[in-house]
N, C-alpha and C positions, 0 to 999 in steps of 0.2 A: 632749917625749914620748919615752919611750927605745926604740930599734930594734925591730923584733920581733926576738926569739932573744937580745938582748943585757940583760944584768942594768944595771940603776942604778947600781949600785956600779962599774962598769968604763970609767964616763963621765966626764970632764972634772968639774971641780968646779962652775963656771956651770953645765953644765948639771943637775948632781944640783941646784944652788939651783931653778934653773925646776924642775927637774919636783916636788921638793919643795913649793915654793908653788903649782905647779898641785893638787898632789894636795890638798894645804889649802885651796883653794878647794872644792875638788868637794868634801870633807867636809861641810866649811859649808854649801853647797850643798843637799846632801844632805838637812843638819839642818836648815834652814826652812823647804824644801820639806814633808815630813813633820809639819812642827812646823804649819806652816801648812794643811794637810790634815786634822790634827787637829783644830785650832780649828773648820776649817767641818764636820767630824763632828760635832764637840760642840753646836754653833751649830744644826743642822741638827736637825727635828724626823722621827724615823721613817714611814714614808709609811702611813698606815692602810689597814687590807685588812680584809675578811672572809673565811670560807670558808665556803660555804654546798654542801652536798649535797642533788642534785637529783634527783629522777627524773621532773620534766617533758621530754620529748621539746628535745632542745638546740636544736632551728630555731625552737622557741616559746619557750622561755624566754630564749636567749641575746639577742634585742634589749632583752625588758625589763632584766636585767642590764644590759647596758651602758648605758641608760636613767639607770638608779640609778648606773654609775660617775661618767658624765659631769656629772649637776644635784649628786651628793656629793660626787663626790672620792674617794670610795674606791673602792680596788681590791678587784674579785669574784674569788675563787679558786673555781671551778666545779669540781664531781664528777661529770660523771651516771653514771647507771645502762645496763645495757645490756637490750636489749629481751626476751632470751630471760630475766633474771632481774629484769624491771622492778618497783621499789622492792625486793623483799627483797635482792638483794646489798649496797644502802645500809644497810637496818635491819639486818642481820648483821656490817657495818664499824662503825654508831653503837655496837653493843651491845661489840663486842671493843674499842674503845677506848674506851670508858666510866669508866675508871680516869683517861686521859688523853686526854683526847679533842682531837681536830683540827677537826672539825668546829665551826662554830658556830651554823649555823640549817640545820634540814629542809625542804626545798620540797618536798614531794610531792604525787602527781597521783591521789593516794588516800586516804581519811582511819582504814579500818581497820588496818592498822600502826602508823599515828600514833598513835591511843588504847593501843593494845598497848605501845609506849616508853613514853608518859606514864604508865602503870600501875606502868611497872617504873619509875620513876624517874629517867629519863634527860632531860627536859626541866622547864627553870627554868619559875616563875611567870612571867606577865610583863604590864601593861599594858599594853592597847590603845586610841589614841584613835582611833576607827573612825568615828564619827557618829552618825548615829542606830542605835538600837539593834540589836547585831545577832541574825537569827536563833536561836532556843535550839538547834535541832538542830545548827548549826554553831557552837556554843557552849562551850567545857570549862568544866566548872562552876570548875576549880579555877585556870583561868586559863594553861593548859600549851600548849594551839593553840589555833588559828581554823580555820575552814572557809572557803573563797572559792570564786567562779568554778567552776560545777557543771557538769560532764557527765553521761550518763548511759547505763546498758546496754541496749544495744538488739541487734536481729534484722539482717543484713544480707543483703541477695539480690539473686541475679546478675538483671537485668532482661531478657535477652533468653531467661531459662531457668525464670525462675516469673514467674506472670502477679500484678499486683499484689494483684488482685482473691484469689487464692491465698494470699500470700505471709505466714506466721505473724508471729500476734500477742501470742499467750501464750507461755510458757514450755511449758507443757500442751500446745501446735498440734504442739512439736516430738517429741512422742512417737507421733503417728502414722506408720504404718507405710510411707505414702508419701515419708517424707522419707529412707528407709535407706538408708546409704552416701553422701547428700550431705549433712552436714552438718560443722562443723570448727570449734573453739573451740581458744584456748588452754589451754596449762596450767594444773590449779586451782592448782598451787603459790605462783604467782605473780603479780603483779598487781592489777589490778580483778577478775581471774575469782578470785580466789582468794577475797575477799571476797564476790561475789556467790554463788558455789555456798555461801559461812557461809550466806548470808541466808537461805537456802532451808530451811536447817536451824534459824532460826527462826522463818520464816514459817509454816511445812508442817508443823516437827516431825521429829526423827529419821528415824521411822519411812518418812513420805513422800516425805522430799529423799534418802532411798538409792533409794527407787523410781523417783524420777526419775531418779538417777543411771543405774540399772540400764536404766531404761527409754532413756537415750542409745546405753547401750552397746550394746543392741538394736539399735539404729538403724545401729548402726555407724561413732558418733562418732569423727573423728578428732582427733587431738591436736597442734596445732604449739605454734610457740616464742613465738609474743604474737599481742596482737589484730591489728597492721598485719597480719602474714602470715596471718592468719585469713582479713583482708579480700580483702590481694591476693590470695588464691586464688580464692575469689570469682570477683572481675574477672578473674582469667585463666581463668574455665570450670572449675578443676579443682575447684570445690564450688560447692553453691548457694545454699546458706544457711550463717552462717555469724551466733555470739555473739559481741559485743564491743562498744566502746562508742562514743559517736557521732561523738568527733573522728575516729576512725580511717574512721571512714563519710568523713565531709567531707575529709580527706586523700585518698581516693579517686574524690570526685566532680570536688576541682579536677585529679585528674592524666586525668582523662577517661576512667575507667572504668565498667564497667554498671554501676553498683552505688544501690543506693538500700537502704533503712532504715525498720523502724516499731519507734518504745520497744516494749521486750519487758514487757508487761504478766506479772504472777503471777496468774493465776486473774481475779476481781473487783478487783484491787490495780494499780495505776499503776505503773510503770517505776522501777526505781533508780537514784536519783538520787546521785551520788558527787561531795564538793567536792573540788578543791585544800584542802591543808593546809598549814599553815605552822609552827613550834617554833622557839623559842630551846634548843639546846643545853645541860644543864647543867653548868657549869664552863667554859664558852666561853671562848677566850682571845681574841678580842676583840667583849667584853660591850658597849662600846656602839657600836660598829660593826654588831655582830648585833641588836642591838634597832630599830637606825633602817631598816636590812633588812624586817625585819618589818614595821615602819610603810608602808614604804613598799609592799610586797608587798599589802600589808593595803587602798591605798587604793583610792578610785573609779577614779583612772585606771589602774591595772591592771589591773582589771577590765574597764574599757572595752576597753584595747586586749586581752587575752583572749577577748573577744566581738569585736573584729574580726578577731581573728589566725587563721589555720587551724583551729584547735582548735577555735574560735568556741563557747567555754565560756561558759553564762547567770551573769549577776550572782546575787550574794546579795542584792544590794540591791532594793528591788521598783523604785523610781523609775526605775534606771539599768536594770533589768531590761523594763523598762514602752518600752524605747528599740529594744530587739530583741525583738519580736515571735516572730519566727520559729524566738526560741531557747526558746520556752517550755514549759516541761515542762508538760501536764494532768496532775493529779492524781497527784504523786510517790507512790510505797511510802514510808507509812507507816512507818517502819523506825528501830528501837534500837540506834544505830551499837555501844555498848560489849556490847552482848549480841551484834551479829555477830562483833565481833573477841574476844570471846569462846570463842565458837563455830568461830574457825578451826582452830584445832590438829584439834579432830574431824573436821572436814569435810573436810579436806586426808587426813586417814589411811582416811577412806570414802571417798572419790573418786578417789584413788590407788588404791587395793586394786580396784573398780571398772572406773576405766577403761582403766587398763595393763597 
């Protein structure tokens, strides 16, 4: 090896020979190393992944993912959503990259957005083998999602500040005059509230669901960034009743807050009921990675563990639903999921104008 500072060429002849055959070593070296590096690249099969965009709450969804890593083998590349824009900043990412999309399956915790993509064309057909037959309501005719694992909109109130025997059951309870200035809902932008202020506007009719609207803003509704902070306010006293939907209730009964809940009935009509939604992506870059996703999102045992997990969201299935009692909705709203998601763009530009 030659000096530091001193050239090759100023060295003895032996030793230009060594460092000459040194250096011709390490060439070759060099080249088999590489060469051989190459072959097990080539040899070597790509590691399969998916990417799936979520807007299930990440402490619930993130063990089932890794559920599906560990029995597939394939790796989950997870997106969620943030609370104060939960599902639309995702359905605003699916739509801009619809040309070339990253995405490969939608997990969502709402099913009116989802019909809204599937309309415009952004999710493949896709088969399902589910089991026994499932539900029509959480059914796309055309085969674009599924509906799973259902929560539902319900009333929540602080317990040590309305008495039960009090505490509203309708939609309609909240327009009296006793409730002004305690009450607090998310923004309709976004969300489940987004779609349930549509519902209102098919249930009731235009003319009725601004009257409600108006009639909140009487009330002196206030507006936060999602349902959790709806809730937590709640539980911290600063409101007492407060819209939103059930997991975010049961979120607050395990962290030991006053908080309890009854389904927010329409009039004579039962509570809305909202599933998990699922999609395959159209143009997915990996198509059967994103499809076994689905299946498996799709089965009994995720649902299972969805009805044990925090959320504690009811099966589709009636058997498996027939196992949790406690998660049972009486007598859902009747409700035309593609006429509410329909109906959002209205309903978001009257309840904006309304309540802001």
């Amino acid at each position: 090896m030659a000096t530091p500072g001193v050239s090759p060429c100023h060295l003895p002849a032996s030793a230009r020979r060594r460092f000459a055959l040194g250096a011709a070593w390490l060439a070759v070296a060099c080249i088999m190393a590489c060469g051989l590096a190459g072959c097990r690249d080539a040899d070597s099969k790509p590691a399969r992944q998916v990417v799936v965009y979520c807007s299930v709450d990440d402490v619930i969804a993130e063990p089932i993912l890794a559920e599906f890593e560990r029995s597939r083998g394939i790796k989950v590349l997870a997106r969620y959503d943030t609370e104060a824009q939960k599902t639309v900043g995702l359905v605003q990412r699916l739509r801009s990259e619809s040309a070339r999309p990253v995405a490969d399956v939608f997990w969502s915790n709402e099913i009116f957005h989802t019909v809204r993509l599937a309309t415009e064309g952004l999710f493949e057909r896709c088969q399902y083998d589910v089991g026994p037959p499932w539900p029509k309501e959480f059914t796309d005719a055309q085969g674009r999602w599924r509906g799973f694992a259902l929560r539902a909109r319900a009333v929540a109130y602080h317990t040590g500040r309305v008495p039960a025997a009090e505490a509203p059951r309708r939609l309609e309870d909240l327009l009296d005059k006793k409730w002004r200035g305690r009450l607090v809902m998310a923004s309709p932008e976004f969300g489940t509230t987004c779609g349930h202020v549509a519902s209102w506007f098919v249930l009731y009719g235009p003319q009725r669901a601004t009257a409600i609207l108006q009639g909140l803003k009487d009330n002196d509704l206030r507006l936060v960034d999602g349902n959790s902070t709806a809730v937590r306010m709640v539980g911290t006293g600063q409101a007492d009743v407060a819209l939103t939907d059930t997991d975010d209730v049961y979120a607050a009964q395990r962290n030991g807050w006053p908080v309890a809940m009854n389904l927010l009935r329409h009039g004579e009509a039962g509570p809305l009921v909202i599933p998990n939604t699922v999609a395959l992506v159209r143009g997915a870059p990996h198509q059967g990675e994103a499809r076994e996703l689905v299946q498996f999102l799709l089965s009994e045992s995720v649902e299972a563990a969805l009805a044990r997990s925090d959320a504690h969201n009811t099966p589709v299935r009636a058997a498996l639903a027939a196992q949790f009692p406690a998660l049972s909705f009486d007598a859902p709203l009747a409700v035309d999921y593609d006429a509410v998601a329909d109906a959002i763009p209205e309903a978001i530009r009257v309840a904006t104008k309304i309540l802001k």
